[in-house]
Backbone bond lengths (Angstrom), bond angles and torsions (degrees), N, CA, C in turn:
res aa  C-N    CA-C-N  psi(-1)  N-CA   C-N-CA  omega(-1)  CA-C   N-CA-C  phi
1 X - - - 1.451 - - 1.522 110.68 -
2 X 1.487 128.42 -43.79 1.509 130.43 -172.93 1.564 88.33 -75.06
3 X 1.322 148.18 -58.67 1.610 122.78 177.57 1.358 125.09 -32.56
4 X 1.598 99.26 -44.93 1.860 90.67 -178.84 1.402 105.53 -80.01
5 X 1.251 144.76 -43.93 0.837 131.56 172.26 1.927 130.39 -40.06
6 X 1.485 107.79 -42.13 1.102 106.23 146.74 1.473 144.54 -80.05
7 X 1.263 99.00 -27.24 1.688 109.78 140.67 1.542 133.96 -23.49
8 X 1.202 98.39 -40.96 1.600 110.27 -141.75 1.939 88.38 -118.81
9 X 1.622 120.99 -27.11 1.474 127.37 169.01 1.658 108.63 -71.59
10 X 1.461 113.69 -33.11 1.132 116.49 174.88 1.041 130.25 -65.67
11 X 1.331 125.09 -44.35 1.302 145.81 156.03 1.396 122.79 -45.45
12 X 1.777 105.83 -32.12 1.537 99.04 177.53 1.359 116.05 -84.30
13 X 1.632 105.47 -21.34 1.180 100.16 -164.93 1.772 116.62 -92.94
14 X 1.562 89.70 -3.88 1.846 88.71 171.43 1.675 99.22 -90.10
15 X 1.329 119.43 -20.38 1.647 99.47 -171.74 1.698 90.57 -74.72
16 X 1.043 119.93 -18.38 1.676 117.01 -167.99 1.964 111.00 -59.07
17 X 2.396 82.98 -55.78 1.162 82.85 156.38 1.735 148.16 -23.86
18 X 1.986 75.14 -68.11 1.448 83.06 -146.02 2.002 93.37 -72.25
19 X 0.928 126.89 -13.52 1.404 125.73 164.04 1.453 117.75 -62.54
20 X 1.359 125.46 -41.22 1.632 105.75 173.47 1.184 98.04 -81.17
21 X 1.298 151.17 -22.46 1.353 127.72 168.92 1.719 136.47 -48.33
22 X 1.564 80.22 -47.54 1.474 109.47 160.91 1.841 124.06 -54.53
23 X 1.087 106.84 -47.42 1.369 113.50 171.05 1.250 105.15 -79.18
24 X 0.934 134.76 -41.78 1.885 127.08 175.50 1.089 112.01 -58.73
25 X 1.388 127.77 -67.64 1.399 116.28 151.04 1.591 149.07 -16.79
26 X 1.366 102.91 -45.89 1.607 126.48 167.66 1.645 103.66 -71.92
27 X 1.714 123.83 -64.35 0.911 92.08 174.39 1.508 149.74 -85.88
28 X 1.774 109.81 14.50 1.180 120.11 170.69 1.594 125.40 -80.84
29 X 1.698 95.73 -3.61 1.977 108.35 -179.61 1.576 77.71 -85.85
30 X 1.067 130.91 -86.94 1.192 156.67 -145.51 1.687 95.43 -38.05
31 X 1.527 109.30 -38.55 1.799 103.96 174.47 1.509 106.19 -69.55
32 X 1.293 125.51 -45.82 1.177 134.90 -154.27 1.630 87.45 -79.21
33 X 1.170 133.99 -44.24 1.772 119.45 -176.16 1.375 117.14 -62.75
34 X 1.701 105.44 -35.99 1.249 111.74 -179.39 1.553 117.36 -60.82
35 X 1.243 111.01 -60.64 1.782 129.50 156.72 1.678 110.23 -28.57
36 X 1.413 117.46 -58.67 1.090 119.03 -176.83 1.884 108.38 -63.83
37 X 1.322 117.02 -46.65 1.502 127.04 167.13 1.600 112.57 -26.69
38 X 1.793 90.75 -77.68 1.330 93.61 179.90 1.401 145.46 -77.69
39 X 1.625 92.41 13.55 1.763 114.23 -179.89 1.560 104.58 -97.45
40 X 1.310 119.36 -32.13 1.283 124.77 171.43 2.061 110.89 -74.82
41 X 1.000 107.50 -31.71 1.484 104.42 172.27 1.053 132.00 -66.02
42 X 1.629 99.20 -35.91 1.850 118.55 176.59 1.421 98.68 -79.70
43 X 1.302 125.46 -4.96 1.920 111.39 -176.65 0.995 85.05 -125.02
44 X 1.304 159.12 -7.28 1.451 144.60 146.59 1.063 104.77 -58.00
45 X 1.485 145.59 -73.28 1.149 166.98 -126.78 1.805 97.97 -90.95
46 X 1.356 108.63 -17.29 1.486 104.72 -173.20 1.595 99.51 -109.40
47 X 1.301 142.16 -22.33 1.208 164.30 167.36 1.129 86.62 -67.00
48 X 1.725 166.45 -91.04 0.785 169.27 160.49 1.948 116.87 -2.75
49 X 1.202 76.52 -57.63 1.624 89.69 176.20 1.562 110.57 -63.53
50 X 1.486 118.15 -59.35 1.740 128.25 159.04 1.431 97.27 -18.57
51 X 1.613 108.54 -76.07 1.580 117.38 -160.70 1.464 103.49 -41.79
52 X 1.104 125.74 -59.12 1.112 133.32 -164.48 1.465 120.57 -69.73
53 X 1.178 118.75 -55.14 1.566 124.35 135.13 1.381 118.08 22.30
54 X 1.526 83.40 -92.03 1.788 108.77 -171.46 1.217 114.22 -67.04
55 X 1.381 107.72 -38.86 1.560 101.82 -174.64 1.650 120.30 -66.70
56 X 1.682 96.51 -24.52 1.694 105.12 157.01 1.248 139.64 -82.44
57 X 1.629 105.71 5.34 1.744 109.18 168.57 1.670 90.62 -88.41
58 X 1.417 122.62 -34.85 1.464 114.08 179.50 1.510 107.63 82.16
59 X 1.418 122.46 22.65 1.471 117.36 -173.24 1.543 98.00 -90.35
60 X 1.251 117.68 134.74 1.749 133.00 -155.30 0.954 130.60 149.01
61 X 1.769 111.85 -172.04 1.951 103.71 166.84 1.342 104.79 -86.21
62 X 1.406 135.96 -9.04 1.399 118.92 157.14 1.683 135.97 -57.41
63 X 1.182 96.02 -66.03 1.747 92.94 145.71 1.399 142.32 -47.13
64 X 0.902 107.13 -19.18 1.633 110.09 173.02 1.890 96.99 -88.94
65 X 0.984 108.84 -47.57 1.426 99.80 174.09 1.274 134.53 -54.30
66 X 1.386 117.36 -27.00 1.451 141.37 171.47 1.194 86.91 -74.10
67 X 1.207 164.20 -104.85 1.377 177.47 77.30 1.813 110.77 114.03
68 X 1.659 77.74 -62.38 1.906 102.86 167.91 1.585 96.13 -40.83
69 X 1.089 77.04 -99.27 1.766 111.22 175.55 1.370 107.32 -2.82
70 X 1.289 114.38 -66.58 1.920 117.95 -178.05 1.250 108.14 -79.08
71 X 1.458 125.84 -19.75 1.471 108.60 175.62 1.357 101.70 -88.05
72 X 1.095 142.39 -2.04 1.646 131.90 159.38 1.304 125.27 -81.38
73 X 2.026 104.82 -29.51 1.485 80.80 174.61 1.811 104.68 -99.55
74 X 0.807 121.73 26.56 1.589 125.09 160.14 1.847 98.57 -87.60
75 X 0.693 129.56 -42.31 1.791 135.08 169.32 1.228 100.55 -43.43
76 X 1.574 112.30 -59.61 1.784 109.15 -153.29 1.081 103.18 -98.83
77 X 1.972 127.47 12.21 1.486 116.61 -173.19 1.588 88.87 -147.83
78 X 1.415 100.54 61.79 1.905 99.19 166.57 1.566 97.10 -96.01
């Protein structure tokens, strides 16, 4: 009877173990995905912002075309 009984303490106390291990584990991916999530959003989100940026200084062959463009009809509408 005292074997199973220690039998049976042993057993609880490795599933106990092996469960906070398990959960420490789980929730230390779970920080690192989250971290990783929101590290990719803030450099998306800033790449985005760049894009957008530039495309509003307009420095290019689009701008130069706008440029054309208004200095002719300022020519043909003095």
């Amino acid at each position: 009877m005292g074997r199973f009984v220690v039998g049976a303490i042993a057993v609880v106390v490795g599933l106990f173990v092996a469960g906070a291990i398990a959960f420490w584990l789980f929730k230390a991916l779970l920080g690192v995905l989250f971290y990783l999530v929101v590290g990719a959003l803030v450099v998306g989100g800033a790449v985005w912002l760049y894009g957008r940026a530039k495309r509003s200084l307009g420095t290019g062959r689009n701008q130069r075309r706008i440029e054309a463009a208004a200095a002719t009809w300022r020519q043909r509408h003095r």
